[in-house]
N, C-alpha and C positions, 0 to 999 in steps of 0.2 A: 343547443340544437335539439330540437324533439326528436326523439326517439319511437321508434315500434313500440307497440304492449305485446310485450313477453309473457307466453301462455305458460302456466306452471303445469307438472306433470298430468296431473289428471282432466285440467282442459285440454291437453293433447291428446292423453288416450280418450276422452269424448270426441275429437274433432277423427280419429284414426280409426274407431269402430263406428263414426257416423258415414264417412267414403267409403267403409269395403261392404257395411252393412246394406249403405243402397246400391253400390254395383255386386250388391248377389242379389239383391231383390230382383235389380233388371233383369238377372240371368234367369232367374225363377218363371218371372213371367213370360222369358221368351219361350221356357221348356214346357211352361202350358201350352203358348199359343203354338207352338212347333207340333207338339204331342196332339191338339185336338184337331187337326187338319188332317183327315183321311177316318178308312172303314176301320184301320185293326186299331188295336191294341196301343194305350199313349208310347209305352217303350218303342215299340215295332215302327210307330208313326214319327218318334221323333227322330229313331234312328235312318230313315227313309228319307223324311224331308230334309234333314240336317246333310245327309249325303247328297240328297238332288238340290242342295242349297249349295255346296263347296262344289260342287261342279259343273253347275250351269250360272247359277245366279249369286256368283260369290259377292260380287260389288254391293248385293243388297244386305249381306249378312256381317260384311266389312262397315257399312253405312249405318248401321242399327245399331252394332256395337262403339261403333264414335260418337254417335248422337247420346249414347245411352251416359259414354264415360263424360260429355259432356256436360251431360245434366247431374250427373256426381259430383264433378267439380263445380257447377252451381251450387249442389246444394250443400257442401263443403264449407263451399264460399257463406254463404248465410248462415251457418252454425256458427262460423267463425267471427262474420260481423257481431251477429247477438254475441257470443262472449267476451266480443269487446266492449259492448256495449255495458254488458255485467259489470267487467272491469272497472270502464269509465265511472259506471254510479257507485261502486267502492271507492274512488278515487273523490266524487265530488262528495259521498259521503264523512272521508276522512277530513276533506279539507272546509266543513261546513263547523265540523267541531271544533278548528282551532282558531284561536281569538284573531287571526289575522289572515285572512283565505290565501293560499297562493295559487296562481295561473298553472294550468297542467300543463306541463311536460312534454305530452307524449303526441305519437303522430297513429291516426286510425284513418277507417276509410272517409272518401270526401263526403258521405253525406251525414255522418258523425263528427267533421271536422270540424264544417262550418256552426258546429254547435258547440264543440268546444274551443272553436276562435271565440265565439259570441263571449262566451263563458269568460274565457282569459281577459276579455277586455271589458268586462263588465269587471271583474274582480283587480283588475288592472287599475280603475277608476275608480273603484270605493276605498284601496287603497293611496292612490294618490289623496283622493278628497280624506280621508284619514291623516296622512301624513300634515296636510293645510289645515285639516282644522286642529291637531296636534300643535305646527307654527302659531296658530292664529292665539289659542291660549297662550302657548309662549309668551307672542306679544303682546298681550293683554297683560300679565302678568309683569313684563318688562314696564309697559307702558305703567301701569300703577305703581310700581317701584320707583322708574323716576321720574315722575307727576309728584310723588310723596316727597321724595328727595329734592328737589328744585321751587317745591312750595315752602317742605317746612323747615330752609334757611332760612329765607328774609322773615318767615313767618316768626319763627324765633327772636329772631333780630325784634319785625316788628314790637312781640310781645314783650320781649327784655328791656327795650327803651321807654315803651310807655310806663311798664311796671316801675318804672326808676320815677318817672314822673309820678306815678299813683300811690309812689311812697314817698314823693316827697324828699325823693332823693338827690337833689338838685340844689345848687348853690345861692342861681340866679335865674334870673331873667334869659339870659344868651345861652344858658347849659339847656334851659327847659326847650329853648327854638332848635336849638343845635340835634338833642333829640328826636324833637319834632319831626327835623328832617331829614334823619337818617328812616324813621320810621315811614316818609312819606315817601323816599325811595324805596326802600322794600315795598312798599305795597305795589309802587307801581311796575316792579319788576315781579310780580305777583298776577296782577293785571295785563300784563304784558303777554305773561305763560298761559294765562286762561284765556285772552281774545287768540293766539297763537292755536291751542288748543281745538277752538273751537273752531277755526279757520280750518285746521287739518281735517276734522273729523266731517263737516260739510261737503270738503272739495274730495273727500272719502267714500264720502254717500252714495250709493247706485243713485238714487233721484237726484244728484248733483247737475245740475242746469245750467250750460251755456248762453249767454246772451251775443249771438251772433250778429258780428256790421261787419262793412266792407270796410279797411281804414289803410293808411301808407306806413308800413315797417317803419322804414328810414327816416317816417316824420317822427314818428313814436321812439324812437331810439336819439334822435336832436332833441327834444321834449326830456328825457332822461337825463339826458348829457346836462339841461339849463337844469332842472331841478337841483342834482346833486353836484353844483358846480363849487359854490360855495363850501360845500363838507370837503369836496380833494381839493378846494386850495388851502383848507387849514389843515388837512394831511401831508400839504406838498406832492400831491398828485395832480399830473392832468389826463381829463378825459380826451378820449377821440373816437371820433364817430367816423366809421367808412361803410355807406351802400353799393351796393354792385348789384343792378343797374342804381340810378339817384333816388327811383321812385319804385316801388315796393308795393305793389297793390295784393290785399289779400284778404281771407276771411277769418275772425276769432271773436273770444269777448276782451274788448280792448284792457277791461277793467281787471279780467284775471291775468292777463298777458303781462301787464304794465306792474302786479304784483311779483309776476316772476323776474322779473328781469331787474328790480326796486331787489329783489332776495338777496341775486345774486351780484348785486351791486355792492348792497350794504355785507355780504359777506369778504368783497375783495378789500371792502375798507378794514373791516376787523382781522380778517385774516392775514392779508396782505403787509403785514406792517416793513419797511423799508422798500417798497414800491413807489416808483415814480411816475406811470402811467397806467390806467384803466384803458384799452380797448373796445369800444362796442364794432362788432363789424355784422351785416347782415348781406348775405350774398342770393340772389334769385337761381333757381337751377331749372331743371324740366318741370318737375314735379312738385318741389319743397322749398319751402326758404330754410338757409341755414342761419340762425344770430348765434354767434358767439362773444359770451362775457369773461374776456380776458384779462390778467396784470402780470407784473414782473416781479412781485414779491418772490418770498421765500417760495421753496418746491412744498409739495404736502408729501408726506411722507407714501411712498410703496404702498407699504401695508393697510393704511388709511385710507388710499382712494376707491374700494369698493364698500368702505364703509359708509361713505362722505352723504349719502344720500338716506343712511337710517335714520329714523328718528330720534333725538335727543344724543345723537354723536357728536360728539366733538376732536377735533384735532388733539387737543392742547389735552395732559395729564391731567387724571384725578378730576374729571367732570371741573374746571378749573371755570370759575366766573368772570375772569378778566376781561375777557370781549364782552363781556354783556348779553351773549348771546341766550336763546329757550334751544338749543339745536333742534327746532323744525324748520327754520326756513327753507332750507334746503329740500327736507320731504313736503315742502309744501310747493313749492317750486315744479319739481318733479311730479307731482299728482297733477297739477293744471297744464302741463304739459302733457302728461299721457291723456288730461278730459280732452284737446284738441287733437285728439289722433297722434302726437309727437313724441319723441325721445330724446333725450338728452342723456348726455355723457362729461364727463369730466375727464382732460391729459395733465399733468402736470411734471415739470422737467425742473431745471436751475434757469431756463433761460424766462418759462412763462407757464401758469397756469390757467388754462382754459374750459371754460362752462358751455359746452355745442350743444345746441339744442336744436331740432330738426323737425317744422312744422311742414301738413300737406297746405298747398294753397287752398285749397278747396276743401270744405270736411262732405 
């Protein structure tokens, strides 16, 4: 809560010999103008008028004196704003020297306020944009850490098997293919991470471009359903598609839409494992469609579900390659959903885990 500026002693006694100094001036000049009104003497005149003033024309001697003490307390008043004003420029003084400005405090009059509201929220906003661009190396640094780490296993790999080859370390004919092709999976899990990569950093780009059509949800989610039909019947999964109404009319770029929902497909396959059903459902409301990419597998852990959507996260321990996974589908998922104006969120329980994603029909 802002507080007053608290006058230390000797602004006080300036602000206390500034009121009594000009209510005696006023008295001063009423004892000229009292005193040069008439033939005698200033003493003799003022004491005459001052008398013919208390007993005929008191109201006007009572009326000069309020107006008089009124303009004392005017000018009181504006000694006292300028010293706050003093104040304030010590205060925006102190807080220019220190490496992180903080919002003042204090409560002055309103037309000093609204300069130091200006003030606080100006300084309010260079430290947030401080704190983000503070994150933003973070995550740059993050990001390069594990870009390094997730290149240079298979990279490893790659190098280790061929070197075996380039020395001729090899029995046969089957040892050398055999190499071959552990080598030619690393790279493409290599290729994988760098078209991944580059996909995030695009659909990241302020100049990232939408390719807007009109098209039907509910056709694009059957379209989905045939594609990966074949992969959940070698899972032992089935898909199912439910729209609400059957037809689904709206506006996006079908191409990045169809990569989101392909993300979080392929992530209920790797994820999911002991799941027996995939969900797609898409429902129309006022304003939004809702699709949700749901399964029955395992729950994702508490702790994990506001991670689920960083970059290069993964569920599973120790950055663990078993799924196969780059951990950006998911943030890439979520970036083409917020370029359509939309949000998405992830619940997950024992009975089902669910990917809500929440488009406007209109952009």
């Amino acid at each position: 809560m802002n507080k007053r500026i608290k006058l230390n002693v000797k602004e006080k006694g300036v602000l206390l010999l500034e009121g009594i100094g000009t209510f005696l001036l006023f008295q001063v000049i009423n004892v000229i103008l009292i005193g040069a009104i008439g033939k005698n003497g200033v003493v003799e005149n003022v004491k005459t008028n001052l008398s013919n003033l208390i007993s005929d024309k008191l109201w006007i001697l009572v009326l000069t004196l309020l107006v008089q003490l009124i303009l004392t307390v005017m000018m009181v008043l504006t000694m006292y704003h300028h010293l706050e004003l003093h104040q304030v420029q010590r205060i925006l003084q102190q807080s220019a020297t220190t490496n992180l400005p903080q919002p003042i405090g204090v409560k002055v009059n309103q037309n000093l306020q609204g300069i130091i509201d200006n003030y606080n929220l100006l300084i309010s906003n260079m430290n947030r944009r401080s704190k983000e661009q503070e994150q933003s190396e973070k995550s740059k640094d993050e990001l390069i850490s594990n870009v390094s780490h997730d290149i240079r296993t298979p990279l490893t790999s790659v190098i280790g098997y061929l070197g075996l080859i380039e020395s001729k370390n090899y029995n046969d004919l089957g040892q050398i293919l055999k190499y071959t092709h552990i080598a030619y999976k690393k790279s493409l899990e290599m290729q994988n991470l760098v078209n991944s990569l580059f996909e995030f950093a695009n659909v990241q780009h302020a100049t990232s471009r939408l390719n807007m059509t009109q098209f039907d949800m509910a056709q694009m989610l059957d379209q989905l359903s045939a594609d990966f039909e074949l992969e959940a019947n070698k899972r032992g999964m089935e898909i199912i598609v439910n729209s609400h109404p059957d037809k689904i009319i709206m506006k996006g770029d079908t191409e990045k839409l169809g990569r989101v929902f392909n993300n979080l497909i392929m992530n209920a396959f790797k994820y999911g494992k002991g799941a027996t059903h995939i969900w797609l459902t898409a429902e129309q409301k006022k304003n939004e469609v809702v699709v949700t990419v749901a399964n029955n597998g395992p729950a994702i852990p508490e702790e994990s579900l506001r991670h689920v959507f960083d970059r290069f996260y993964r569920v599973e321990d120790s950055r663990s390659k078993k799924t196969g996974g780059t951990g950006l589908g998911l943030a890439i998922a979520q970036s083409m959903v917020k370029l359509h104006g939309g949000t998405i969120a992830v619940t997950s329980n024992k009975e089902k885990t669910s990917f809500i994603s929440h488009f406007p029909i209109t952009q």
